[in-house]
C-alpha positions as CSV (number, residue, x, y, z in Angstrom):
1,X,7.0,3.8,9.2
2,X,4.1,4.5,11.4
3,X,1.6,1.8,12.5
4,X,-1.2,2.4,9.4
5,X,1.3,2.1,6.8
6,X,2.6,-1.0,8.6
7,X,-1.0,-2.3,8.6
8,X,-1.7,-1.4,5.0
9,X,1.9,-3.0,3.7
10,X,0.7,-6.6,5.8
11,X,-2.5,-6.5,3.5
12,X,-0.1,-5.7,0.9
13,X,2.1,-8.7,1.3
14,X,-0.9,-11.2,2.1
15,X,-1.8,-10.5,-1.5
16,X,1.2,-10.5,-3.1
17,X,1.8,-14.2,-1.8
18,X,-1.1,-15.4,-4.0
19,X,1.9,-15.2,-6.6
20,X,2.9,-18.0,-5.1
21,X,1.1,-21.4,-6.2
22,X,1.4,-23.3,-2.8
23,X,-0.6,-20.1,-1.4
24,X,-2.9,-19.6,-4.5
25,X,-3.8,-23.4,-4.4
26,X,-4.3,-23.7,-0.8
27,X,-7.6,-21.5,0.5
28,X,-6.7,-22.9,4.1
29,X,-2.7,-21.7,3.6
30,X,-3.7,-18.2,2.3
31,X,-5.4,-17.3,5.0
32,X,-2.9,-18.7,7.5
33,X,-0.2,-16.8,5.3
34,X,-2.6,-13.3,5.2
35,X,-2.7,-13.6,9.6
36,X,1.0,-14.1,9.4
37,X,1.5,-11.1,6.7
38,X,-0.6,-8.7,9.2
39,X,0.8,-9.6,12.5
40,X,4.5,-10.2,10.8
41,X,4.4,-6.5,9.6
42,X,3.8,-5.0,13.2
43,X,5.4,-7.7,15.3
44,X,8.6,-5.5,15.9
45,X,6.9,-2.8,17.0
46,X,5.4,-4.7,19.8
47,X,8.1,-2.8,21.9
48,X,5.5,-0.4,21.6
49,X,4.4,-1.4,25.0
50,X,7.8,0.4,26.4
51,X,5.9,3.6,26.6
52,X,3.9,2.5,29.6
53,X,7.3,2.3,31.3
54,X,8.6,6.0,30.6
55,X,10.1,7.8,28.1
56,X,13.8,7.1,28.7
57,X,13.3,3.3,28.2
58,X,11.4,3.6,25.6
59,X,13.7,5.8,23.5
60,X,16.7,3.9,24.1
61,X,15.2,0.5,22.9
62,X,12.3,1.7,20.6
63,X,13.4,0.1,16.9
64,X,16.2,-1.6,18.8
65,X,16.5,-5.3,19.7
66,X,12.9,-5.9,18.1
67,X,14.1,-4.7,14.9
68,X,17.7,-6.5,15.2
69,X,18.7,-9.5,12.9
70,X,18.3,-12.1,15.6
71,X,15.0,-10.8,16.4
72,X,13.7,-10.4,12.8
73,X,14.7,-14.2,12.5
74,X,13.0,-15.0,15.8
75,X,10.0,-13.5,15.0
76,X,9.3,-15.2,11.6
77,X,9.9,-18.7,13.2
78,X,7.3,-17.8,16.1
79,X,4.7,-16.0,14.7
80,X,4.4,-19.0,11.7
81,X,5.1,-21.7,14.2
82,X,1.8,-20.5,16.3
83,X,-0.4,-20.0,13.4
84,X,0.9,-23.5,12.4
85,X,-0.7,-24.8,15.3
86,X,-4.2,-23.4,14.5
87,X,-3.4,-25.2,10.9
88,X,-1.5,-27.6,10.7
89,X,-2.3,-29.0,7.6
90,X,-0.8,-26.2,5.8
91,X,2.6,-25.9,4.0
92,X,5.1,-24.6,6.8
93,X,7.5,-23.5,5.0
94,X,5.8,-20.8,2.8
95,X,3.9,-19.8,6.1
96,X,6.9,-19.1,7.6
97,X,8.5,-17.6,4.2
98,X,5.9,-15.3,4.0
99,X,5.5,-14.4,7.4
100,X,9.3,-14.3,7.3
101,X,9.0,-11.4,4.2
102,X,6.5,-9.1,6.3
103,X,9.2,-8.8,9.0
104,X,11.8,-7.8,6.9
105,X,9.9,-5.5,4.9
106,X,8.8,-3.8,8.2
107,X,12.8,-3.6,9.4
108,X,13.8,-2.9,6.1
109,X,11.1,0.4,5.2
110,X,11.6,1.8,9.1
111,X,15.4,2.4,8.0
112,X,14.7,4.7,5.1
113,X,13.1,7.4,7.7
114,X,14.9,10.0,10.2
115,X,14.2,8.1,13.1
116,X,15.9,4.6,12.0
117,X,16.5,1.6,13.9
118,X,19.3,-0.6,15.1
119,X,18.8,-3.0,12.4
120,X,22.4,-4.4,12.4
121,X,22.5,-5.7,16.1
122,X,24.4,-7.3,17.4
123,X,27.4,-6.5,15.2
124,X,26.8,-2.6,16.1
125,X,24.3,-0.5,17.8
126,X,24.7,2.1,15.4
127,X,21.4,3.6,14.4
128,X,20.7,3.3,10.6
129,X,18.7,6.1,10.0
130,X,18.8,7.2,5.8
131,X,16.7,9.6,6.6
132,X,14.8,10.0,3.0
133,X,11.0,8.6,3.5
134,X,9.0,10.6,6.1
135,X,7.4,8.5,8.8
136,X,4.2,8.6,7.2
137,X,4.2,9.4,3.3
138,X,1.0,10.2,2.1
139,X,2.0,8.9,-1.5
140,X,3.5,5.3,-0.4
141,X,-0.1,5.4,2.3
142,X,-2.2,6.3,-1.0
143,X,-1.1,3.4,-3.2
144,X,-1.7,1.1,-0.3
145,X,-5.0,2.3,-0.2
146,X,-5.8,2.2,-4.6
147,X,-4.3,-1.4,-3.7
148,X,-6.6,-2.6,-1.4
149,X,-9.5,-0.8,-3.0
150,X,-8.9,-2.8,-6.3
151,X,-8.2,-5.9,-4.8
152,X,-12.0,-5.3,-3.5
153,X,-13.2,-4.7,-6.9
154,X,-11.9,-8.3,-8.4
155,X,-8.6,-7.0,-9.5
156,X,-5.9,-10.1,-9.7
157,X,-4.1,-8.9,-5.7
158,X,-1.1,-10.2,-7.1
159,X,-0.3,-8.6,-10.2
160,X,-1.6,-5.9,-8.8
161,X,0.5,-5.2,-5.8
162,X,3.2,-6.5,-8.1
163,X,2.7,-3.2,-9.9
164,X,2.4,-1.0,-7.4
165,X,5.3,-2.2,-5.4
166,X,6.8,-1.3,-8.7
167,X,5.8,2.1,-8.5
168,X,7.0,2.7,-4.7
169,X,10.4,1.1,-6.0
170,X,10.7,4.0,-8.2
171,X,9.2,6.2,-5.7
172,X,12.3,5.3,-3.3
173,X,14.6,5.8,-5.8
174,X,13.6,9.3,-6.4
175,X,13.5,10.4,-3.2
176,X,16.9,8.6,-2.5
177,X,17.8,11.2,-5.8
178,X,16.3,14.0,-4.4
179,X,18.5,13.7,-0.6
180,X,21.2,13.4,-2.8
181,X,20.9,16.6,-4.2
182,X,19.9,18.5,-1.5
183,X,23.4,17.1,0.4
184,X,25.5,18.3,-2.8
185,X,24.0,21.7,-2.5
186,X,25.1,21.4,1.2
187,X,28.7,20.7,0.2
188,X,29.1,23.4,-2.5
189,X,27.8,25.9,0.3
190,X,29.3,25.0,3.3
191,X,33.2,24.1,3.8
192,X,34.1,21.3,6.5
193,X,31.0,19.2,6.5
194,X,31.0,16.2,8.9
195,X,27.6,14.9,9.0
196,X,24.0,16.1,7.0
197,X,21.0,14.5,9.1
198,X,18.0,14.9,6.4
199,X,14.6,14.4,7.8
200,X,12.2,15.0,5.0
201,X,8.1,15.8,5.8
202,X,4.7,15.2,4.9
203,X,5.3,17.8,2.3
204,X,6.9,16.2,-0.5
205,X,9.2,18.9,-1.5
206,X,10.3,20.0,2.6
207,X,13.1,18.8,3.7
208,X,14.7,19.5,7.5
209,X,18.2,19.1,7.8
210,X,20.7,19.6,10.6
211,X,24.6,20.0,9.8
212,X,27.5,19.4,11.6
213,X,30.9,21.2,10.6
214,X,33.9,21.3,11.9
215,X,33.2,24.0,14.4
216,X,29.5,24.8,14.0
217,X,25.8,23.3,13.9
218,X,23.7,24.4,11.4
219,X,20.1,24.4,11.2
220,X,18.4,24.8,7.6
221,X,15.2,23.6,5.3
222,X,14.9,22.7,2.0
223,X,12.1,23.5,0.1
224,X,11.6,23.1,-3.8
225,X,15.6,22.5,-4.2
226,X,16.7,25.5,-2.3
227,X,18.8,25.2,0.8
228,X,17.9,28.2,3.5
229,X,19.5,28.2,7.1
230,X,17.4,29.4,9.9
231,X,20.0,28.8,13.0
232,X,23.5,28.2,13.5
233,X,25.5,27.4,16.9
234,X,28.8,27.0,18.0
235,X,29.7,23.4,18.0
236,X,31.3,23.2,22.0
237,X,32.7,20.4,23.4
238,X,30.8,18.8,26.5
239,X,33.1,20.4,29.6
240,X,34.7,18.2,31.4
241,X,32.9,18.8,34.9
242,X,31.0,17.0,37.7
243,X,27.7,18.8,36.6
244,X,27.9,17.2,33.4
245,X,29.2,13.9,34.3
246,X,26.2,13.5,36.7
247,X,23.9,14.9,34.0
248,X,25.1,12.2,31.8
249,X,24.2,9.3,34.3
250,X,20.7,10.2,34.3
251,X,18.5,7.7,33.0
252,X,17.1,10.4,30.7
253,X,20.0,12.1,29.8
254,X,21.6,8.8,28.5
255,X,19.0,7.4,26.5
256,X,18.7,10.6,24.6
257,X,22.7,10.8,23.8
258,X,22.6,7.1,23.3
259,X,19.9,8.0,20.3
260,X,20.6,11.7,19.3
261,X,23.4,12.2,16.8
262,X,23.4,16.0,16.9
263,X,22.4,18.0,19.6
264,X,23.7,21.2,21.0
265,X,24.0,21.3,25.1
266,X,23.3,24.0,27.5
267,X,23.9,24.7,31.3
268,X,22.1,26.9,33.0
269,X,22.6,28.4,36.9
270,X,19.6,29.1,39.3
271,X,19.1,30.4,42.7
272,X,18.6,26.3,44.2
273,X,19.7,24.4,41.0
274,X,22.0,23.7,37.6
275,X,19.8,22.5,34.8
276,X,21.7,20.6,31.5
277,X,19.7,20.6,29.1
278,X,20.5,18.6,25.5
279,X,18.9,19.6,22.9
280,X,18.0,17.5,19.2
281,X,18.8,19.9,16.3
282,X,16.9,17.5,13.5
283,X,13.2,18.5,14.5
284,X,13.2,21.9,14.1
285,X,9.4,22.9,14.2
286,X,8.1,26.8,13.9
287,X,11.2,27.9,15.5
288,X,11.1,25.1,18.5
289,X,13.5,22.1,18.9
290,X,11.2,20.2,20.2
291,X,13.0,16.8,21.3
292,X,15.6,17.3,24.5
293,X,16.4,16.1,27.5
294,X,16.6,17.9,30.5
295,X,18.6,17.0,34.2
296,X,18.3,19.6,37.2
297,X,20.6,18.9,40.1
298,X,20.5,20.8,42.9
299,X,23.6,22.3,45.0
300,X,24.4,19.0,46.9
301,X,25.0,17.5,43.4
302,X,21.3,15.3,43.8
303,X,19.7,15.0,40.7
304,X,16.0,16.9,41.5
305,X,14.6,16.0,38.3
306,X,14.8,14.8,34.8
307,X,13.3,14.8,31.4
308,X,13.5,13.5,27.6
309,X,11.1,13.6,25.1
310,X,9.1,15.5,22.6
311,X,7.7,18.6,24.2
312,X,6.4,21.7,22.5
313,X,6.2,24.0,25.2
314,X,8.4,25.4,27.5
315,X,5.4,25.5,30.5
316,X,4.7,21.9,29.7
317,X,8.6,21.2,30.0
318,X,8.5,22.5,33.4
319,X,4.8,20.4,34.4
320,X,7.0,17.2,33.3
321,X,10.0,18.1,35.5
322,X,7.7,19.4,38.6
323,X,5.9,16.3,38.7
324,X,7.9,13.4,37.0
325,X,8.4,11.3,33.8
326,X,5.1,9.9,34.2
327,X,4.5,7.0,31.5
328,X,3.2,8.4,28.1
């Protein structure tokens, strides 16, 4: 999820704790137990900070070791053990069982969305990406927000993120209902299905979806139930040349196929260079795929240049490559 819905969820969680007597008796242990709720539910995106590095590292292990089961375990002993330190009075073990929760919770939501995370390290690197939740829902965001605003007003916090944790419970549910439905319609459509990434949006019924068949890609929306494709490709093979075995080595190229699980390639001859470029099919965006990865290697087989990223233009595509992957 993105950062404000992680904020809102670690307000959420430091009052549904009050459920629990040790924390409801204990003034001193609440608010040792709220400090771990809010830095708990952002702690594994502290690998955040990759960005200032450049793009490539920060694809490849964005949502991945911070978000893994050792790490998740790791980071509910720290955080509670240093609060603990600034209490030490208090009860550890609900500090830590609480702080404990908000990591999880923060793993466990980030999986739901199109991006995912490698939250089964170290027994596979696979990224688990369910793609039904959009990174930021406006309706989970919403009731975060009613939440905190009646916990303001005197309303019980516990009973009342009881509830509305209840709601967004049902809320998952549906749209868990809803991706299933839009991947039967895919099936009764299209013969030879593989794989169906569904990357739903802001707009509660707008889905994007990117399919992978036997020998093509397809590109499609759905919007209010009905399945419409917009672009299909020939599903090629990577050749088996030099161009592309160098391409692969870059340090770009290879954190966007270690993260990408459909893209479409391309390789394309100029006067002084080869570019590869690898292109994302799930972000389709007003008729731009705007997530790639580009390598241009010049007729000595040097690699001149490299890219990956989000980009939305092709001119500012070609600024990145002229002058670097400078840190974002």
């Amino acid at each position: 999820m993105d950062t404000g819905t992680h904020v809102v969820m670690g307000i959420a969680l430091g009052g549904l704790a009050t459920l629990d007597p040790a924390v409801h008796n204990d003034p001193t242990l609440f608010n040792a137990v709220f400090v771990g709720t809010m830095i708990g539910s952002q702690a594994p995106d502290f690998d955040t900070i990759l960005k200032l590095r450049n793009n490539a590292v920060y694809i490849r292990h964005h949502r991945g070791i911070t978000h893994s089961i050792p790490a998740v375990i790791i980071w509910g002993i720290l955080l509670a053990g240093i609060i603990h330190l600034f209490a030490p009075g208090v009860n550890f073990l609900h500090l830590w069982l609480w702080t404990f929760a908000a990591v999880i919770i923060h793993v466990f939501v980030d999986i739901f969305n199109a991006y995912g995370t490698q939250a089964y390290r170290p027994f596979t690197n696979r990224w688990v990406a369910h793609g039904f939740i959009n990174t930021f829902d406006p309706y989970i965001f919403i009731l975060h927000i009613a939440g905190i605003v009646a916990w303001m007003l005197g309303a019980n916090p516990g009973y009342t993120w009881l509830i509305i944790y209840g709601v967004i419970a049902l809320y998952y549910i549906k749209r868990y209902i809803d991706k299933r439905e839009i991947i039967k319609k895919i099936h009764d459509h299209l013969s030879d299905v593989e794989q169906i990434a569904t990357s739903p949006t802001i707009k509660q019924n707008f889905w994007r979806v990117a399919i992978t068949t036997k020998d093509r890609f397809y590109v499609g929306k759905a919007e209010h139930g009905h399945i419409q494709i917009v672009d299909e490709f020939e599903k090629l093979p990577l050749p088996d040349t030099e161009i592309i075995h160098l391409a692969k080595k870059d340090k770009n190229a290879s954190a966007f196929l270690s993260f990408s699980p459909v893209y479409r390639w391309e390789v394309n001859d100029y006067d002084d260079f080869t570019e590869v470029r690898f292109i994302d099919l799930r972000y389709r965006s007003k008729g731009h795929y705007p997530f790639v990865a580009v390598v241009q290697i010049d007729d000595n087989m040097r690699i001149m240049s490299s890219y990956t990223g989000w980009i939305f233009s092709e001119q500012k595509l070609q600024t990145k490559l002229l002058f670097g992957d400078n840190p974002i």
